[in-house]
C-alpha positions as CSV (number, residue, x, y, z in Angstrom):
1,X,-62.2,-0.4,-55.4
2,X,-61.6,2.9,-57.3
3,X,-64.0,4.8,-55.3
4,X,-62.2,3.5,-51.9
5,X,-58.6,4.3,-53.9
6,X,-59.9,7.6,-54.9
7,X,-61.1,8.7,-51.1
8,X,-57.9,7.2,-49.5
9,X,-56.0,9.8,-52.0
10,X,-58.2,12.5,-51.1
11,X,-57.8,11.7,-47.5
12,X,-53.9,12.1,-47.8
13,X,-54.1,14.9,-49.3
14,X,-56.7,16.5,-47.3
15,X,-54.2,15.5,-44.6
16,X,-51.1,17.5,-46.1
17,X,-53.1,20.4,-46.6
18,X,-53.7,20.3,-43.3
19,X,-50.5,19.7,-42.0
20,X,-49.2,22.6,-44.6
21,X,-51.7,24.7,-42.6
22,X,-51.1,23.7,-39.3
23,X,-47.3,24.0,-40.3
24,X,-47.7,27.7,-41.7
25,X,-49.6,29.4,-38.9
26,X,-46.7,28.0,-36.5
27,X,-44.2,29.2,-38.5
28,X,-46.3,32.7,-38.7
29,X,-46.6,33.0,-35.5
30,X,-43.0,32.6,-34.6
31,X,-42.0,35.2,-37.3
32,X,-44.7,37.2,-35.8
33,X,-42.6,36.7,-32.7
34,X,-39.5,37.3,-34.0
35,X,-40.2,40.3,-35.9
36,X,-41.8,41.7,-32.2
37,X,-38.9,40.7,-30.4
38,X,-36.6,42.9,-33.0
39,X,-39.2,45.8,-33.0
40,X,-38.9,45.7,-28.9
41,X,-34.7,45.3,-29.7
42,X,-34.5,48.1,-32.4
43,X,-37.0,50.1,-29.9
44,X,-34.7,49.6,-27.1
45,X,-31.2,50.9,-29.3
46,X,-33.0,54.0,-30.5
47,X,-34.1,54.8,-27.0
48,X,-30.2,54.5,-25.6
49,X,-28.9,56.0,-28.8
50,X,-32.2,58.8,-28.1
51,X,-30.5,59.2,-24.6
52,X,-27.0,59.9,-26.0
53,X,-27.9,61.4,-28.4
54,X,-30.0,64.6,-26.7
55,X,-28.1,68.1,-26.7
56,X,-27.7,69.4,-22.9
57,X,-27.8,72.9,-25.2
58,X,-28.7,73.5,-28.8
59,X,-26.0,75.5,-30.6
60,X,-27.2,79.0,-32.0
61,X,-26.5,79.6,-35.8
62,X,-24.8,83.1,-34.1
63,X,-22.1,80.5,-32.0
64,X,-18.9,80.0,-33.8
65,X,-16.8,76.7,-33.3
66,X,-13.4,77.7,-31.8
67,X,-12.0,74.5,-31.4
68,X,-12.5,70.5,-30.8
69,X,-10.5,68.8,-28.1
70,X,-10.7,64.9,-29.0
71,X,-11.1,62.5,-26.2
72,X,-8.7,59.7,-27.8
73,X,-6.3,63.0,-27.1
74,X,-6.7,64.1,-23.8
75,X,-5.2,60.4,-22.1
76,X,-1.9,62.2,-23.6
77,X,-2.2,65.7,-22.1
78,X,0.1,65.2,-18.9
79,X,1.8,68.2,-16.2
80,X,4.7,67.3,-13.6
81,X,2.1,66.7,-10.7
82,X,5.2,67.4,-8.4
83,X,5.6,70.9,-9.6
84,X,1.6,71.6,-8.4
85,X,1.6,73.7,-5.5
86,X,-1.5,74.3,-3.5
87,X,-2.0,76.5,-0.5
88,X,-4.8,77.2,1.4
89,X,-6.5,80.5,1.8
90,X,-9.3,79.8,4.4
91,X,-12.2,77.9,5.5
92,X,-16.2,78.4,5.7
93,X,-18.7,76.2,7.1
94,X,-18.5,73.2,9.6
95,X,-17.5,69.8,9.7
96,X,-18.5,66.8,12.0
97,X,-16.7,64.0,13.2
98,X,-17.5,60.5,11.2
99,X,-19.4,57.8,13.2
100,X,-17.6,54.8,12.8
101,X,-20.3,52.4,14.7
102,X,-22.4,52.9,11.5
103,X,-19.8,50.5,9.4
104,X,-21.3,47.5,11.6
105,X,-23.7,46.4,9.3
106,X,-25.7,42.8,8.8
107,X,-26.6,42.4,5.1
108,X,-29.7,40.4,7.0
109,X,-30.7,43.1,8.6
110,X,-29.1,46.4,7.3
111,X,-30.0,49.9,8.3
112,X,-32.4,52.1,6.7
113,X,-31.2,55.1,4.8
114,X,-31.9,58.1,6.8
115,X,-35.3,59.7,6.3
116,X,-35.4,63.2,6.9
117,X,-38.2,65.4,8.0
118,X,-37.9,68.3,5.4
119,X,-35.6,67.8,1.7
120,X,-32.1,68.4,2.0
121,X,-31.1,70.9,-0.2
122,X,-29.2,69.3,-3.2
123,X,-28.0,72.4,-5.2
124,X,-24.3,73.2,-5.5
125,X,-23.5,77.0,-5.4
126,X,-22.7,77.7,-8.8
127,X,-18.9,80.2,-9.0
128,X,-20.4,83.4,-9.6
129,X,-22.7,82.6,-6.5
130,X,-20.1,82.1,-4.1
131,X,-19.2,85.5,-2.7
132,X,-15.9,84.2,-1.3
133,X,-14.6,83.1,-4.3
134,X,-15.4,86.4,-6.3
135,X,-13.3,88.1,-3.5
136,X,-10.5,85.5,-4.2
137,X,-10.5,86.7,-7.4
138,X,-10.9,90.4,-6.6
139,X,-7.5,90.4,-4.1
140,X,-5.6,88.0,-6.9
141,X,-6.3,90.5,-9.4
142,X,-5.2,93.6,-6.9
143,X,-2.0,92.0,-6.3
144,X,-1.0,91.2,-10.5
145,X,-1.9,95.0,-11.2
146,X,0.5,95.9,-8.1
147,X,3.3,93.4,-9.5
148,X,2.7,94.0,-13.1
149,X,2.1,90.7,-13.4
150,X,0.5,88.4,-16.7
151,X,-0.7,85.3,-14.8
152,X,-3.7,84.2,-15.7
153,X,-6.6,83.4,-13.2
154,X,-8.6,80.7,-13.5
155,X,-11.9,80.7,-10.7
156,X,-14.2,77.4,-10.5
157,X,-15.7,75.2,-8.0
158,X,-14.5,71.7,-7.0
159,X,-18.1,69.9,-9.1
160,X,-17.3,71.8,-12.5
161,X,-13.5,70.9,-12.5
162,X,-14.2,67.1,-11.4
163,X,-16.5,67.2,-14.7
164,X,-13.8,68.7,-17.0
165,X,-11.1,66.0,-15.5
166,X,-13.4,63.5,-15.8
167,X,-15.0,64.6,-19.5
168,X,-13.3,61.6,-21.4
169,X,-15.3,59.0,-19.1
170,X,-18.7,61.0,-19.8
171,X,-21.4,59.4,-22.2
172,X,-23.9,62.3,-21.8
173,X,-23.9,65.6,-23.5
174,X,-23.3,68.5,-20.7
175,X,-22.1,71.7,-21.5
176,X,-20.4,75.0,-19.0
177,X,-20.4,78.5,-19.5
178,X,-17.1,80.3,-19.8
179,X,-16.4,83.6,-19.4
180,X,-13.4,85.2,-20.7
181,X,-11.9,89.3,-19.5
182,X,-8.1,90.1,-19.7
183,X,-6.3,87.7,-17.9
184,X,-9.3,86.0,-15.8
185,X,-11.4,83.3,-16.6
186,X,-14.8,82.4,-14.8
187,X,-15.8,78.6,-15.8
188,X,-19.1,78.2,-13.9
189,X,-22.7,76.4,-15.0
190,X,-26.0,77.2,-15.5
191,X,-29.1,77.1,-13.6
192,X,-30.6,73.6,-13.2
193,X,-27.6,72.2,-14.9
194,X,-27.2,68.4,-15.8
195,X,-24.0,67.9,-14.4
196,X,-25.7,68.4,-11.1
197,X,-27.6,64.9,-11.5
198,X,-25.8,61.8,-10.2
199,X,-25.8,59.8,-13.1
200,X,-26.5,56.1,-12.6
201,X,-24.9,53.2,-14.8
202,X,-23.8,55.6,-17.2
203,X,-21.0,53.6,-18.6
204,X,-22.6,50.4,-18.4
205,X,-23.9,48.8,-21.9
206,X,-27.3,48.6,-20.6
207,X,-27.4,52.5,-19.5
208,X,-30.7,54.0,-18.5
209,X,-32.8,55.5,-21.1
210,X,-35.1,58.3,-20.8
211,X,-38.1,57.1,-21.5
212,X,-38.0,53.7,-19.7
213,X,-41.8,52.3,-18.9
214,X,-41.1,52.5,-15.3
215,X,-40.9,56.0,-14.8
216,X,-38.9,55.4,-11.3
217,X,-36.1,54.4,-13.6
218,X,-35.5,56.7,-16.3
219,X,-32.3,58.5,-16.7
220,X,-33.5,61.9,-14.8
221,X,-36.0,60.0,-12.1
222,X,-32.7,58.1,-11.3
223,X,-30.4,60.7,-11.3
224,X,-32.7,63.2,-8.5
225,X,-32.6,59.2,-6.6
226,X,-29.0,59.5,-6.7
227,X,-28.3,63.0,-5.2
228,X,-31.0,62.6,-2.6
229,X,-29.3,59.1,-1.5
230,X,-26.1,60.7,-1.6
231,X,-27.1,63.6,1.1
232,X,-29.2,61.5,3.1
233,X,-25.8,59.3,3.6
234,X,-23.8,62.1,4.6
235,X,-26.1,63.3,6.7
236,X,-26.3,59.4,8.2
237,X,-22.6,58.9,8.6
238,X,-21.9,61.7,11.2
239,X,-21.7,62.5,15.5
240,X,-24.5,64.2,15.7
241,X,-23.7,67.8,17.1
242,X,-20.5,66.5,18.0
243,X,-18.4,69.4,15.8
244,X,-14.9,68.6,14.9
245,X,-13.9,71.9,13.5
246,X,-16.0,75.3,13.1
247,X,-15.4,78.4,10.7
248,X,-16.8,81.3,9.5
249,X,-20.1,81.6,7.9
250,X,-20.7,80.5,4.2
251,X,-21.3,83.4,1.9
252,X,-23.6,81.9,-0.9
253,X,-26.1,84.4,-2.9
254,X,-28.1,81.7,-4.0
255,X,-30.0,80.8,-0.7
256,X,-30.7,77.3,-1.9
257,X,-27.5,75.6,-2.2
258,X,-26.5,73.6,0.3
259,X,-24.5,74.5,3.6
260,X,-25.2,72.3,5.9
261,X,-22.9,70.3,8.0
262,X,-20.0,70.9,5.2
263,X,-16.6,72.2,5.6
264,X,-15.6,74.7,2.3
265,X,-11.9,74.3,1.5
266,X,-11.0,77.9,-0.2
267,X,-7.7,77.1,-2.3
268,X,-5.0,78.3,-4.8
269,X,-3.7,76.0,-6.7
270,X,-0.4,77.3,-9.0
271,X,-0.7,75.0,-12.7
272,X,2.6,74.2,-14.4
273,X,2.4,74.2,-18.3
274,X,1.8,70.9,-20.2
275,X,4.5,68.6,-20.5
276,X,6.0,69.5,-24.5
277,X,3.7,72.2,-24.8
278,X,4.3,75.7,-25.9
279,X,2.1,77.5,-24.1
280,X,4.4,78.5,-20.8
281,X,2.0,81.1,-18.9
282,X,1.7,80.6,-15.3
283,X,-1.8,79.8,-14.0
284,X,-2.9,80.4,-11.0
285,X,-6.7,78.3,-10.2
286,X,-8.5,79.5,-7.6
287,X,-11.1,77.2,-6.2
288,X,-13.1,75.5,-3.2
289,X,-13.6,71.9,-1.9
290,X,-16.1,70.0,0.2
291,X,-14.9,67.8,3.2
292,X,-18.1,65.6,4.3
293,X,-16.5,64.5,7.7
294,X,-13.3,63.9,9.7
295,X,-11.9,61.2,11.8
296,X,-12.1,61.2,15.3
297,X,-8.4,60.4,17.1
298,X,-4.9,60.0,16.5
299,X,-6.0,60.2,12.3
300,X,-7.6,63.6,12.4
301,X,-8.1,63.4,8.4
302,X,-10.7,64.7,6.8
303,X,-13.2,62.6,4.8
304,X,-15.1,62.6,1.7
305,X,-17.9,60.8,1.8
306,X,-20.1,59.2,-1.0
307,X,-22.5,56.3,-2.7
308,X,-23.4,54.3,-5.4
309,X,-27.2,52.9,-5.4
310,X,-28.5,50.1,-7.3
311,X,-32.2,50.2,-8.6
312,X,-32.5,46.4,-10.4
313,X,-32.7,44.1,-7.5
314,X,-33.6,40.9,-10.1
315,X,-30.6,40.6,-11.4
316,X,-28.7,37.0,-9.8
317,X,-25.9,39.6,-9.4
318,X,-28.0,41.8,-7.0
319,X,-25.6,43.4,-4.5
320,X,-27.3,41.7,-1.6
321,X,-25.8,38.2,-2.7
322,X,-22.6,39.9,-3.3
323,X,-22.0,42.1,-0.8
324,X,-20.5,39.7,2.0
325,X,-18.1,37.1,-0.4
326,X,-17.6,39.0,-3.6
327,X,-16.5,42.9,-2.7
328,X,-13.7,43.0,-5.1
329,X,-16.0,41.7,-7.7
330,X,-18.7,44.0,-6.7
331,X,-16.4,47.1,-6.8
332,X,-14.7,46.4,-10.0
333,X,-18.4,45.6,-11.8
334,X,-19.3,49.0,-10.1
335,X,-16.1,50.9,-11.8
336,X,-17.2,49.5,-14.9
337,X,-20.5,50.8,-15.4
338,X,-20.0,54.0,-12.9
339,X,-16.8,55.0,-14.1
340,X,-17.4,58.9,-14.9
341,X,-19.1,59.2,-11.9
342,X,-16.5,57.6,-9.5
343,X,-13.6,59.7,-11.4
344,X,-15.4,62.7,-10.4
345,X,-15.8,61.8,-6.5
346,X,-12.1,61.0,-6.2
347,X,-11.3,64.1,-8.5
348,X,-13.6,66.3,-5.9
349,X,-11.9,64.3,-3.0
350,X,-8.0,65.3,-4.5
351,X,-9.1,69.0,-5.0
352,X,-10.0,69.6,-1.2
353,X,-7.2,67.3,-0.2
354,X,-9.3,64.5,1.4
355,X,-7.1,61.5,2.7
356,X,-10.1,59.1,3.0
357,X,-13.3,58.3,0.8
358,X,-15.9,56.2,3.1
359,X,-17.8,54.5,0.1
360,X,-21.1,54.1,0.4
361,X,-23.6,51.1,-1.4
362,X,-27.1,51.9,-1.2
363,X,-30.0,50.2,-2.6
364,X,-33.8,50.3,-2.8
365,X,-36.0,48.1,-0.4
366,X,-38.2,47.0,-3.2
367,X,-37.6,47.1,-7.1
368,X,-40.0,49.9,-7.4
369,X,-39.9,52.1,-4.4
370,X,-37.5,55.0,-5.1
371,X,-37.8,57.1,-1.8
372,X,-36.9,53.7,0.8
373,X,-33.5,52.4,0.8
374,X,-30.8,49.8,3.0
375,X,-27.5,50.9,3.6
376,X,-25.4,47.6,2.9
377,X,-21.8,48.3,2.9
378,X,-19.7,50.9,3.7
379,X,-15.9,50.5,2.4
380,X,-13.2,52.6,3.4
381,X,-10.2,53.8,1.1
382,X,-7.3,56.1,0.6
383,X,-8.3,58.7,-1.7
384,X,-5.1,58.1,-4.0
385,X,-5.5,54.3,-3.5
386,X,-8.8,54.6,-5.3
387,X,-8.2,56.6,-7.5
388,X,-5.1,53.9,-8.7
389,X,-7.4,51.5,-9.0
390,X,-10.3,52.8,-11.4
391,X,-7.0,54.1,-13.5
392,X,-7.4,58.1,-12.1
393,X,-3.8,59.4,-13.2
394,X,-3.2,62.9,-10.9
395,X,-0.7,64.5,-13.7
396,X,-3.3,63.4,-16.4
397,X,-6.3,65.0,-14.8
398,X,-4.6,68.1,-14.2
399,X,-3.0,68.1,-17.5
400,X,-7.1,67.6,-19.2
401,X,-7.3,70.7,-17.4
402,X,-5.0,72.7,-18.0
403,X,-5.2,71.9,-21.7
404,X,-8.5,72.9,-21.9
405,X,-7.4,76.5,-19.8
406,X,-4.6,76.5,-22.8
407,X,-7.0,76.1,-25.4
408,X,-9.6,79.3,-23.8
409,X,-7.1,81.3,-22.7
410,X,-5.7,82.7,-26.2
411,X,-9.4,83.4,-27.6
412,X,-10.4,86.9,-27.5
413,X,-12.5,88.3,-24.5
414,X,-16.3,87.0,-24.9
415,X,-18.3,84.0,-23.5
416,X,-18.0,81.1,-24.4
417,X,-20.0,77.7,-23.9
418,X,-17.6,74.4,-23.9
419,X,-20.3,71.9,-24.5
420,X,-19.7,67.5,-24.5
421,X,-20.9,66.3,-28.1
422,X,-23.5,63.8,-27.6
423,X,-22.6,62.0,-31.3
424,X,-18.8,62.0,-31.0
425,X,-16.0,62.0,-28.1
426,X,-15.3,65.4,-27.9
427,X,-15.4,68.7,-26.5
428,X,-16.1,71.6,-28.6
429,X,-15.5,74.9,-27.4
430,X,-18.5,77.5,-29.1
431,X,-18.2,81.3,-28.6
432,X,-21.4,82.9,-27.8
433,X,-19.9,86.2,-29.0
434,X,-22.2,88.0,-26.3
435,X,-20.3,90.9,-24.0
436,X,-19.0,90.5,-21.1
């Protein structure tokens, strides 16, 4: 009886050993699991915070901080937008009229993004490329020393402006050069710059980082994606040969940029001062705008054309499934995670006075083919309607950038770098202290 007492009490206890075991290398494994799962998290936040955080230029210990513009301060920086003149002083290039049969799409069957048979060349003529523009600023100089007059001259293209207007929307560090002689000032970019990528998703919480494990969709693979979508569509969009309006050839040094099938708008724009600021010189901005198309008929206005392109097709909120029933839904999703972006289209758009922005949605056959895409929606809008609805104020813009003019125009003559923090909201202006 003791013996049989004895081995039923070993037995149990054998048993709860056992089941201590078996209970322990459960629970092991599912901390093992947890601790992965917060190594792939904690993996994930350092590679976005990795992405913000990256310098589009590394300060020299020879560049001195001039000043900081705060983004929670530039909402406030406002001009009279009804005191903004703007006239014309010529066009270059040629425009096509916009093909309006190509808005009949089938989200069963939609068409295939144009393929072309050589690249389209992407690159957007930087200021001191554009010979026109030098000129500009050559006669607008002539005619001050003639007058005796102190207004100062401001010369930049349509893509570097849109970025300083937009610069309180923008996640990524960027920077522009800025040159500074008398009375003039030349804001241009260098070559290769990031602010000639089309960002993707930038505002959205789940951004692309750079070194994603599908190479296709890392921040810089998807940013060449978006530019090359973006031309292909404007290409796609127009009457072949059919010519709405032609004008004189387009005088670009750099032999690369793009001049294809674009109409430059060549423009003076006259900036009042900042509402309650001090700062009362006149300003005089000399710049140039794209127009993509124009419409054909009794609205002869011109166009500027665009897209945004998705590249995660596995998400239940894949455009395809909401493209038909759910465009508002679609478009105000899209304004939420491509916010800097689409402020910089309709900021391009109001600088070459473009009544109408044909929206483009592109996206990728198959999750992981970046050259083969569907067109599946076109959407038409008033350029100002737009921009009212992502929140674009006109006398806001404008007064972001004539605040930043303000803030270079009293520094002494140099070059200077104004460069996007990639730690904090702000600008910081830098002089180089290099001769100009």
């Amino acid at each position: 009886m003791y013996n049989k007492q004895q081995t039923t009490q070993a037995f149990t206890k054998k048993q709860k050993e056992e089941d201590i075991l078996y209970s322990s290398k459960i629970k092991t494994a599912e901390q093992k699991k947890q601790k992965i799962f917060q190594q792939a998290k904690i993996a994930r936040i350092n590679a976005r915070h990795r992405m913000f955080t990256e310098w589009s230029i590394e300060p020299t210990p020879s560049w001195t901080v001039e000043c900081e513009m705060m983004f929670n301060e530039l909402p406030k920086k406002v001009i009279k937008s009804d005191s903004i003149k703007i006239e014309d002083v010529g066009f270059k290039g040629k425009v096509l009229y916009y093909d309006k049969k190509i808005e009949n799409i089938s989200i069963k069957n939609p068409p295939v993004l144009l393929q072309l048979t050589k690249d389209v060349s992407c690159v957007i003529c930087k200021t001191v490329h554009d010979q026109t523009l030098m000129e500009m600023v050559g006669e607008e100089e002539k005619a001050m020393k003639e007058n005796n007059n102190d207004t100062l001259i401001i010369v930049s293209t349509d893509q570097i402006l849109a970025c300083l207007m937009s610069a309180v929307h923008s996640k990524y560090s960027w920077h522009l050069t800025i040159e500074k002689k008398g009375k003039k000032i030349i804001i241009d970019k260098e070559d290769d710059s990031i602010i000639d990528l089309l960002t993707v998703n930038e505002n959205s919480i789940y951004a692309p980082t750079q070194d994603n494990e599908n190479k296709t969709n890392n921040l810089q693979a998807l940013g060449y994606e978006a530019i090359k979508i973006n031309e292909k569509f404007r290409k796609q969009v127009l009457i072949k040969n059919d010519i709405a309006e032609q004008h004189g050839n387009v005088s670009f040094k750099n032999k690369q940029s793009k001049t294809q099938d674009v109409l430059y708008r060549y423009r003076k724009v006259y900036l009042p001062p900042l509402i309650h600021s001090t700062n009362k010189t006149n300003c005089i901005l000399l710049t140039r705008g794209e127009i993509h198309a124009k419409n054909k008929g009794s609205n002869n206005s011109y166009i500027y054309v665009c897209t945004l392109n998705e590249y995660i097709l596995k998400s239940h909120k894949n455009w395809r499934s909401q493209i038909e029933n759910q465009k508002g839904a679609l478009l105000a999703n899209e304004i939420k995670n491509n916010t800097c972006k689409l402020h910089k289209f309709i900021c391009q758009a109001l600088l070459s006075s473009c009544e109408d922005i044909k929206l483009g949605f592109v996206s990728r056959k198959s999750a992981n083919d970046p050259e083969n895409h569907n067109i599946l929606s076109i959407q038409s809008y008033k350029t100002k309607d737009l921009g009212s609805q992502i929140g674009l104020k006109e006398e806001n813009v404008w007064g972001i950038l004539r605040f930043i003019i303000d803030n270079i125009s009293d520094r002494p003559d140099a070059k200077y770098v104004v460069l996007k923090d990639p730690l904090k909201p702000l600008l910081r202006l830098y002089c180089t202290h290099d001769a100009v």
